[in-house]
C-alpha positions in Angstrom: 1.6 -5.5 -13.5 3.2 -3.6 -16.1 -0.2 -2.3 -16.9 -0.5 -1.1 -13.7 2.3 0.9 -13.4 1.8 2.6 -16.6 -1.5 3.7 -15.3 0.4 5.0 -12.1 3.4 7.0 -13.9 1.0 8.7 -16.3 -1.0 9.4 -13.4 1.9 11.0 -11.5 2.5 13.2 -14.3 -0.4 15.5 -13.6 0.5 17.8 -10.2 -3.3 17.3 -8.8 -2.6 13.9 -8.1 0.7 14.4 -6.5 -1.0 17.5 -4.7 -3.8 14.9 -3.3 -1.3 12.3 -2.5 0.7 14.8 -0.6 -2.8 16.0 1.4 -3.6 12.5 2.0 -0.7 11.4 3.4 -0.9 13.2 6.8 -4.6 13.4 6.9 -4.2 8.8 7.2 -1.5 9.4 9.2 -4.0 11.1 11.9 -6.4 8.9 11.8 -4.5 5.7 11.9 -0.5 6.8 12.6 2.0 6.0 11.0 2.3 2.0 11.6 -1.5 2.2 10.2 -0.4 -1.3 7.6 -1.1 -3.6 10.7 -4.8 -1.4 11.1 -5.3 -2.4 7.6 -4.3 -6.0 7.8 -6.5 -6.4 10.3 -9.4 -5.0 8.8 -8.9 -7.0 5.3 -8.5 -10.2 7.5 -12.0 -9.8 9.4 -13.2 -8.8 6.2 -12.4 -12.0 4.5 -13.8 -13.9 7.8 -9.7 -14.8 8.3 -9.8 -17.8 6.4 -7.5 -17.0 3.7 -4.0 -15.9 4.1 -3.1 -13.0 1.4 -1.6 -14.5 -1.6 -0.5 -10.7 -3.1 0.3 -7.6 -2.0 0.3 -4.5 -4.1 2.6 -1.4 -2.5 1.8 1.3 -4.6 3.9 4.0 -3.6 6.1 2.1 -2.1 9.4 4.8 -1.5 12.3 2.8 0.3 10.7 0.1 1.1 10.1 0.4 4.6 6.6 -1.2 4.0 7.3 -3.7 1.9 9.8 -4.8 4.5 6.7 -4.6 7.1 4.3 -6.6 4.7 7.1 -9.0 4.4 7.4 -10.1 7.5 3.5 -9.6 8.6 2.6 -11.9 5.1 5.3 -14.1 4.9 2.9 -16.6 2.5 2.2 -14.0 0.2 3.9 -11.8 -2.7 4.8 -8.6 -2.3 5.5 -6.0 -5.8 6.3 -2.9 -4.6 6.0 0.4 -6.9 7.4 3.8 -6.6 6.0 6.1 -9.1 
């Protein structure tokens, strides 16, 4: 994991990638609001046939923690590490 956020902090440190981020961000909110984590949860669970509960959860990006909070209580089986670049 350590790894990982290395990657992400020296990723952050170019403005392009905190333009995009910043572009993205309302553009996913469009298409699948703002309370799109339980769109996604659904989609990765018919994905994996819903046979496996989710052992880990990466929140990259994760702010304050609002949806860590949210994957907490949607996963409660799994792990959750939360970033914030």
């Amino acid at each position: 994991m350590a790894k990982v956020s290395r990657i992400l902090d020296r990723l952050y440190e170019f403005d392009s990638v905190r333009q995009l981020k910043d572009w993205l961000r309302p553009v996913k909110h469009f298409f699948f609001g703002k309370n799109d984590i339980y769109y996604v949860l659904d989609r990765i669970r018919q994905a994996r046939g819903g046979t496996d509960g989710m052992r880990t959860v990466l929140d990259i990006g994760a702010a304050v923690g609002d949806k860590t909070l949210t994957f907490l209580n949607a996963l409660p089986e799994a792990t959750v590490y939360s970033f914030e670049p």
